[in-house]
N, C-alpha and C positions, 0 to 999 in steps of 0.2 A: 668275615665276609658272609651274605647271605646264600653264598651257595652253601657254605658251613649249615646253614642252617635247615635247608632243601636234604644235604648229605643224611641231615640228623633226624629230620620226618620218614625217610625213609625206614629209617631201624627201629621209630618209637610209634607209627602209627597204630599199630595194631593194639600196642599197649594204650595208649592214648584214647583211643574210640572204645577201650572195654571200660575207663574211668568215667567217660562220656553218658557210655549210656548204662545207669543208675537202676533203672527199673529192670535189671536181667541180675541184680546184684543179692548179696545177702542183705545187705542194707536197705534194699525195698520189703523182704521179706520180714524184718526186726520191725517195721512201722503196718504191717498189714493188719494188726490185730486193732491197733490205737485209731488207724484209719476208720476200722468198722464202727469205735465206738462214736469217735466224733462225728464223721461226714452223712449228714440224712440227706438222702434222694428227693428233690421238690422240683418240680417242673409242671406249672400250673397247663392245665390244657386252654384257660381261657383268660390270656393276660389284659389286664385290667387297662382299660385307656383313660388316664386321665392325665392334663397338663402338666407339665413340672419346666423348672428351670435348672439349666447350667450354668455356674460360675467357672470362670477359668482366667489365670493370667499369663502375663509373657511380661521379659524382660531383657533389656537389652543393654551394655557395658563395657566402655571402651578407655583404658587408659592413655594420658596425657602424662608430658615431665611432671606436672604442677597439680594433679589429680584424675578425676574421670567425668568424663561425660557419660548421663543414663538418661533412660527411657526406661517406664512401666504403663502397662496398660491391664486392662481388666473389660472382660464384655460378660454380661448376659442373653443365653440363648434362648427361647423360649418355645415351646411345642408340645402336641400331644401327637403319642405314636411315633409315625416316620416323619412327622410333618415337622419342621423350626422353622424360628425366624429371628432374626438380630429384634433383641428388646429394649439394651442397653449399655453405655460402656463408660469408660473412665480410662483419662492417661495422665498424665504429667511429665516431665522433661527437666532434667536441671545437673548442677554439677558439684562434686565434693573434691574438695581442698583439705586435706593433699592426699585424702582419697586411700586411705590405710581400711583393708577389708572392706574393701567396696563391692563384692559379689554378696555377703552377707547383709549389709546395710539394704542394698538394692533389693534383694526378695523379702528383707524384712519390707522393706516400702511397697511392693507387690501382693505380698498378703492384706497387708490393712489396706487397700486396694482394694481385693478381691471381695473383704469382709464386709467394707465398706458400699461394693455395689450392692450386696445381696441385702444388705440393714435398711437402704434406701428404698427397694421395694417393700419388704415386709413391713416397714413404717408406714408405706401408701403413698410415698412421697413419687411410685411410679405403680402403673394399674398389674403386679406383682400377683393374680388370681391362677394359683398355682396351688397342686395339691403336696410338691415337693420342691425343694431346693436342693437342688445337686453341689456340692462342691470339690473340687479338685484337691484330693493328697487325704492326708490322716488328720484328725483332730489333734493326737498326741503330738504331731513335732510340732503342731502349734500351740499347744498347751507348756512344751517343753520351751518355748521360747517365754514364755511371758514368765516364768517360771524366774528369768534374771533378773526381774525388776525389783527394786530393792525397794522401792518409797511409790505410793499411787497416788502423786503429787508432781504438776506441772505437766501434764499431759498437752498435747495439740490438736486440734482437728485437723487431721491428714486426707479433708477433704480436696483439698490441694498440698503436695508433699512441699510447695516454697513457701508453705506456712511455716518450716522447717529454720527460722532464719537465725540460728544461732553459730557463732563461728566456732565455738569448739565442736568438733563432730561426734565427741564422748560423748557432750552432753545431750546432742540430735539426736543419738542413736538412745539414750536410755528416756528418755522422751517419746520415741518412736516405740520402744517395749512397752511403759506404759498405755499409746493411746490401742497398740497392738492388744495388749490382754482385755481393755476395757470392751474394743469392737468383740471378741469371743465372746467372752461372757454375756453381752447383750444379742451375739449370733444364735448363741447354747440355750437364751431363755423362749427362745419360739420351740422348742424342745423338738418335735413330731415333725415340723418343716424340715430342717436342718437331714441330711444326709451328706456323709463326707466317703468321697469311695477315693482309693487309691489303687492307679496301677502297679503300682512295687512296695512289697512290706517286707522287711528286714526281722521282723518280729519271730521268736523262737520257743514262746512262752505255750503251745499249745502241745508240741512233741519233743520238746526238750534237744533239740540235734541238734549238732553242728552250722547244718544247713536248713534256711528259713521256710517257717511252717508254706507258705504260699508254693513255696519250691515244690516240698513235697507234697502237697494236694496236687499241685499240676503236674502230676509224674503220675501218680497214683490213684488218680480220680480220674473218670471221664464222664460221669453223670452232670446234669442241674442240680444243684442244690447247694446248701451249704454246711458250717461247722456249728455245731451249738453255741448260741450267746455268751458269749464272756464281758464279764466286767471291767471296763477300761479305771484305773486304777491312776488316777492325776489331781493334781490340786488345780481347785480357783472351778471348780464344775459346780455352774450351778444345778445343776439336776444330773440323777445317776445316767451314766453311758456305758452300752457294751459294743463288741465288734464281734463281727462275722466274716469268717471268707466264702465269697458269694459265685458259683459259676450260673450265667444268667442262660447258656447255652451250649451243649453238647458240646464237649471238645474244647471248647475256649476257654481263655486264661483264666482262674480266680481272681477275683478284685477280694479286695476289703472294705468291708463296709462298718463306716462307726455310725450308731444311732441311739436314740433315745426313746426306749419302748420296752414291750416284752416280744417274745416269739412269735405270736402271731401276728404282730405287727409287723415283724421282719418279713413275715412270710408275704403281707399286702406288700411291701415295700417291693419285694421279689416278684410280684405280679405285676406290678405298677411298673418296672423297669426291663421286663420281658416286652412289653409293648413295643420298648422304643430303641432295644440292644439292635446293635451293628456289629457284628462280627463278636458279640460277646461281651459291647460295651456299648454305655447311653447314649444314643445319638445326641440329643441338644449336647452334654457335656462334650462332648468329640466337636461338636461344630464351634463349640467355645473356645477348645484348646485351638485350633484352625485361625480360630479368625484373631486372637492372640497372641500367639507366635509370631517373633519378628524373623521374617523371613532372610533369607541371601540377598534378595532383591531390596529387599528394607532395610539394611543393615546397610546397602553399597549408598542407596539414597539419603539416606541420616550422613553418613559419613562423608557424603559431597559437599552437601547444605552446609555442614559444621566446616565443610575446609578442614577436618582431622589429619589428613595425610601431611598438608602443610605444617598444620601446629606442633603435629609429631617430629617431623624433620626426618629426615633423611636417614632409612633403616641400615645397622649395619649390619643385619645378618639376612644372608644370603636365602633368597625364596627356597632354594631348595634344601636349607636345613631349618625349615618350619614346620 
């Protein structure tokens, strides 16, 4: 019963808030010395304003008896400073039979999406006069993804995903790797454009713990600055890449930032993204993730149009154990 459980916060709270909070522990004090060496104080007094863009996408997935219906989409934001404005987007809609790992298929189609808008401007195929390109998430789990493709042969242009038109979905989906590692590789050769920041990194390789280096900076840090360059270590890069974890502002979260440059490059990059932080993060990219996400209200409306609740039939399990 849940009051069983009310019974049992009472006797372990105190225990429970002293695991909590980390930075009163000996465990904050074992990382104090490692902290000093990596984390340099940088917080430029005059943040650089120049243009850049946000990439970002969203995706949406809804099971059927006989497969799934999806929706991805991809927008670029575009602004300098606090200013943006929608630059550009990309969606497509379609459905897989009979839809085995359909959540991974889908964000693989999202990414070369994502790659996909940003390749389109910097080609000039859109007026793309930007000093950065922002993109959402880490290079690595996109670099780890193309990593399965066994042949670079028979690729698609995933300029629309129902170019997709093969019935076995095996062979969609390693198809989809393919035309996936080929948009990186040609995202990676504009080297200095390319900036890829992530909100969440699981990464452990700087302090060696338990718990992820990003954790412990934001426990134990509360300056601007970041951690010194490290070399990102993947196959299929065509030019060397390192990461940083970046706080763009006092108190707020560290991101991670992968790029391709040396230190003082990192450090423009750091000037150039103080301009246009929002609570610690880039606005265009925050306006990207916004107007990409498919909402409650988008999700209720896709789901009318399609007649999904008909096609589904009639649910046997009770709303209230959902």
């Amino acid at each position: 019963m849940i009051n069983d459980v009310y019974n049992k916060l009472i006797q372990k709270k105190d225990e429970i808030m002293k695991k909590m909070l980390l930075t009163r522990t000996e465990w904050a004090q074992n990382h104090a010395n490692a902290i000093k060496d990596e984390w340099i104080e940088y917080c430029p007094e005059k943040p650089v304003e120049l243009p850049v863009i946000g990439v970002d996408g969203g995706m949406w997935v809804s099971e059927t008896k006989t497969g799934a219906v999806f929706a991805v989409d991809a927008v670029a934001v575009y602004g300098q400073g606090m200013n943006w404005e929608l630059l550009d987007s990309m969606a497509e809609l379609g459905f897989l039979s009979p839809g085995n790992d359909t959540k991974d298929v889908v964000s693989l189609f999202m990414e070369i999406m994502e790659m996909k808008l940003a390749l389109r401007g910097l080609n000039g195929l859109k007026n793309f006069n930007a000093e950065l390109v922002l993109m959402d998430g880490s290079v690595v789990k996109k670099g780890e993804r193309s990593s399965r493709v066994r042949t670079a042969e028979g690729a698609v242009n995933l300029e629309k995903i129902e170019s997709l038109e093969v019935s076995d979905e095996k062979k969609a989906y390693e198809k989809a790797l393919i035309e996936h590692r080929r948009a990186l590789v040609d995202l990676l050769s504009f080297r200095e454009k390319i900036i890829w920041i992530s909100k969440k990194s699981r990464s452990t390789e700087i302090f060696g713990s338990e718990f992820p280096d990003s954790v412990i900076l934001d426990l134990l840090t509360d300056s601007c600055g970041y951690t010194k360059p490290r070399p990102i270590r993947m196959r299929y890069l065509p030019v060397p890449m390192y990461y940083s974890f970046v706080r763009l502002r006092r108190g707020s979260k560290v991101l991670r930032v992968d790029f391709s440059g040396d230190e003082a490059f990192l450090r423009r990059v750091i000037s150039i993204l103080r301009s246009t932080e929002t609570k610690g993060y880039p606005m265009q990219l925050l306006e990207a993730h916004r107007k990409a996400r498919f909402s409650k209200a988008d999700v209720r409306r896709l789901s009318q149009v399609l007649k999904l609740n008909l096609i589904k039939g009639p649910q046997w399990v009770p709303k209230s154990l959902k």
